[in-house]
C-alpha positions as CSV (number, residue, x, y, z in Angstrom):
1,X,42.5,143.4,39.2
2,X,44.7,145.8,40.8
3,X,47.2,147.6,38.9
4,X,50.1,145.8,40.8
5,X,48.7,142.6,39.8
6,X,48.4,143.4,36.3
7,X,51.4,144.5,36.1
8,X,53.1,141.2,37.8
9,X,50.8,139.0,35.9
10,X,52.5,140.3,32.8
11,X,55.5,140.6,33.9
12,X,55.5,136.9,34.9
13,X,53.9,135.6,31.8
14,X,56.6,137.6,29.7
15,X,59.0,135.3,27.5
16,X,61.5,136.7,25.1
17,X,60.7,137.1,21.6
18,X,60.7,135.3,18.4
19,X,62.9,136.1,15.6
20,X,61.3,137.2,13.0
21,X,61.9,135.3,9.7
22,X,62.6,138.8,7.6
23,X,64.8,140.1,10.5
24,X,67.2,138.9,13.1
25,X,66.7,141.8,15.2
26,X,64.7,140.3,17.4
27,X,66.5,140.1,20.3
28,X,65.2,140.7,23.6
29,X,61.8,140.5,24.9
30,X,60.2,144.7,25.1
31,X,59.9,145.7,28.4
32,X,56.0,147.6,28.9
33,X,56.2,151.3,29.2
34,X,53.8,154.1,30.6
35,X,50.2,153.9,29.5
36,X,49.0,157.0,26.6
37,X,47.0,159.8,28.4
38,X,43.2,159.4,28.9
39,X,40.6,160.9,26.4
40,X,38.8,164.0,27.9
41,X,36.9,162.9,31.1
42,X,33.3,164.0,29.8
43,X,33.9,162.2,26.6
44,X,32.7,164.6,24.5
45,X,35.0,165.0,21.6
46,X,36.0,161.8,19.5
47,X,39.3,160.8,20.1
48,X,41.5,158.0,17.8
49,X,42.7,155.8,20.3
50,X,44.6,153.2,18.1
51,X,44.8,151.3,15.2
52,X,44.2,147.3,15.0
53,X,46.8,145.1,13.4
54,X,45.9,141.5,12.8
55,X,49.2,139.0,13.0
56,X,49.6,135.5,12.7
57,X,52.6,135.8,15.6
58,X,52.5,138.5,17.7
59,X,55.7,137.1,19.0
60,X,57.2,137.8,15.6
61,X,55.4,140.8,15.1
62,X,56.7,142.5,18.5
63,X,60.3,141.3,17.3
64,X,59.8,144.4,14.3
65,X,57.6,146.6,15.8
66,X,59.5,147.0,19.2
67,X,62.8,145.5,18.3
68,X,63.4,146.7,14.3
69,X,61.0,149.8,14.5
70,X,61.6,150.7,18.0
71,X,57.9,151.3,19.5
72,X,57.5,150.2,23.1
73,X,55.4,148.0,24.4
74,X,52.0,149.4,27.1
75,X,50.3,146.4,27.6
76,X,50.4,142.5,26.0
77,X,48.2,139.8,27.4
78,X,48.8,136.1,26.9
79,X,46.8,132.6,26.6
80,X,48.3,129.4,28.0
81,X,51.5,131.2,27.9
82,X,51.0,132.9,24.2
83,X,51.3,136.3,23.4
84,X,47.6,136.6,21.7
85,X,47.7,140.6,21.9
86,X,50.0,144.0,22.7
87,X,49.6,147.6,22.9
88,X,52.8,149.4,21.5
89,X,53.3,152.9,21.6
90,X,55.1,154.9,18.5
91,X,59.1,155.9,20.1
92,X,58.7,159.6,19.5
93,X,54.8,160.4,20.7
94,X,51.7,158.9,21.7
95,X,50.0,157.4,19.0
96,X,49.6,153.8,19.4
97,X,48.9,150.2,17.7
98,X,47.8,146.6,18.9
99,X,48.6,144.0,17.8
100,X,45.9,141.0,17.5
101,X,46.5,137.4,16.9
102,X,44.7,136.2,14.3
103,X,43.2,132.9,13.3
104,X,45.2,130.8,11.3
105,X,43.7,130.5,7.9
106,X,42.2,134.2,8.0
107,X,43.7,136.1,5.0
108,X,46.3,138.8,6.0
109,X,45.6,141.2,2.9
110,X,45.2,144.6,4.0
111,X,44.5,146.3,0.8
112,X,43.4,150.0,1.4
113,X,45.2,150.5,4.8
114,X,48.6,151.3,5.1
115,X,50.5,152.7,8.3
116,X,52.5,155.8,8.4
117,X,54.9,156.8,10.3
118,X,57.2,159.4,10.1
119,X,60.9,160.1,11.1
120,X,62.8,163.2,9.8
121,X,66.3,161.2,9.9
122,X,64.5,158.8,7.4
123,X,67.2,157.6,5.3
124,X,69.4,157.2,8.2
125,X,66.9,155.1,9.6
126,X,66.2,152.9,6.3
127,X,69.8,152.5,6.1
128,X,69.7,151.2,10.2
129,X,66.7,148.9,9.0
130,X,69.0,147.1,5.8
131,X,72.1,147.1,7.8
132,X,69.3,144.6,10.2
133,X,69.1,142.4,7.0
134,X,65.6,144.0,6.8
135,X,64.1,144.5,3.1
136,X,62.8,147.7,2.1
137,X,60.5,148.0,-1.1
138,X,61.7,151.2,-1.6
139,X,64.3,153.7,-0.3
140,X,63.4,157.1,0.4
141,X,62.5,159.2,-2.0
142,X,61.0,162.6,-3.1
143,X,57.9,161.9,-4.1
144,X,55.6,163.9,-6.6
145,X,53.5,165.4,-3.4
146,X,56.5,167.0,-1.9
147,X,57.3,164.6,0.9
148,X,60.1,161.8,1.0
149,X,58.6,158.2,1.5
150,X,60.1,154.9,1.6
151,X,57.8,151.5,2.0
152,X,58.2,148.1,3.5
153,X,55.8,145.6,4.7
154,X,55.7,144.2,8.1
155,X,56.2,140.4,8.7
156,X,52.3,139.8,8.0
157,X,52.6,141.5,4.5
158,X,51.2,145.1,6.3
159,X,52.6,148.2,3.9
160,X,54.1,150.8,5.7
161,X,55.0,154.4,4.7
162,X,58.2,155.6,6.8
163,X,58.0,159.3,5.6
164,X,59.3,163.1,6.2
165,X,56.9,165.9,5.0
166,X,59.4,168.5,6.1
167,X,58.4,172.2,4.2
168,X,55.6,170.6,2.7
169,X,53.5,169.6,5.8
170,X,49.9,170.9,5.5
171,X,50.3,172.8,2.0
172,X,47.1,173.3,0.2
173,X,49.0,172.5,-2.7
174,X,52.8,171.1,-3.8
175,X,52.9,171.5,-7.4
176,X,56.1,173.0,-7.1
177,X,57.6,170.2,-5.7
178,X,55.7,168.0,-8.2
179,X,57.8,169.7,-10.5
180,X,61.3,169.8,-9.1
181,X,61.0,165.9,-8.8
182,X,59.5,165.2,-12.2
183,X,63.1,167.2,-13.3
184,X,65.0,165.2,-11.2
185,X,66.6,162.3,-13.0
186,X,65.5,159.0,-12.1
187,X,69.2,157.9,-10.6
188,X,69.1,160.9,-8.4
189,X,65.9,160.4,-6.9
């Protein structure tokens, strides 16, 4: 199909989101943005090209991840007029995720996965995500490692790791920081 068509096709089968029920942010429908770059033409090296997230509503789940997290939507298709997948790419490069419906009674537990993404104005942007009504599991903070994480879980139960690594990106080792936080008291962490 050409890549007018496409585009039309999904531009006519659009239809604003749902709101999600942890989140009103939901509320306009995202609008698709530019592709990611190609891999390599000879195909050579392996390249990530995107994680898989299984939802029960993509609806719902584009409502937080473009809406409340502020990715943009690439691509979506629908069936019969429901959103049934989307390609969104991350707001500040080009990493990307889909987003896959599921089927109804398949279990949503995604225990050894979590999703990381990384903002350095993080607890300005968990403070953005609670003033949205939107529950965080916990608020930034230093953790033994060296780097500041707070966690949530998407509407489907998905953890996520908003995070800043700051200094300690890429040390071979962050004992010192292990330490510092260990001395911080509990209340100022």
């Amino acid at each position: 199909m050409p890549k007018s068509a496409k585009k039309a096709a999904r531009k006519s089968a659009r239809k604003p989101a749902a709101k999600s029920a942890r989140s009103t942010a939901a509320k306009k429908a995202p609008r698709p943005a530019k592709l990611p770059p190609s891999p390599p033409a000879d195909g050579s090296k392996l390249n990530f090209n995107h994680a898989m997230v299984y939802t029960k509503d993509v609806e719902r789940a584009l409502g937080f991840y473009c809406n409340l997290i502020g990715f943009k939507l690439i691509e979506d298709f629908r069936h019969e007029g429901r959103a049934v997948y989307a390609r969104l790419r991350a707001p500040g490069g080009e990493g990307t995720i889909a987003l896959h419906l599921t089927e109804p009674d398949a279990k949503m537990a995604s225990e050894g996965v979590r999703l990381y993404f990384e903002i350095r104005e993080l607890q300005a942007f968990c403070d953005k995500l609670k003033a949205k009504g939107f529950y965080i599991t916990q608020m930034p903070r230093m953790m033994p490692w060296g780097w500041v994480h707070a966690y949530l879980n998407d509407p489907d139960g998905h953890e996520i790791s908003l995070y800043w690594a700051g200094e300690n990106r890429m040390k071979k080792t962050v004992v010192k920081a292990a330490k510092e936080v260990a001395a911080t008291p509990a209340a100022k962490r």
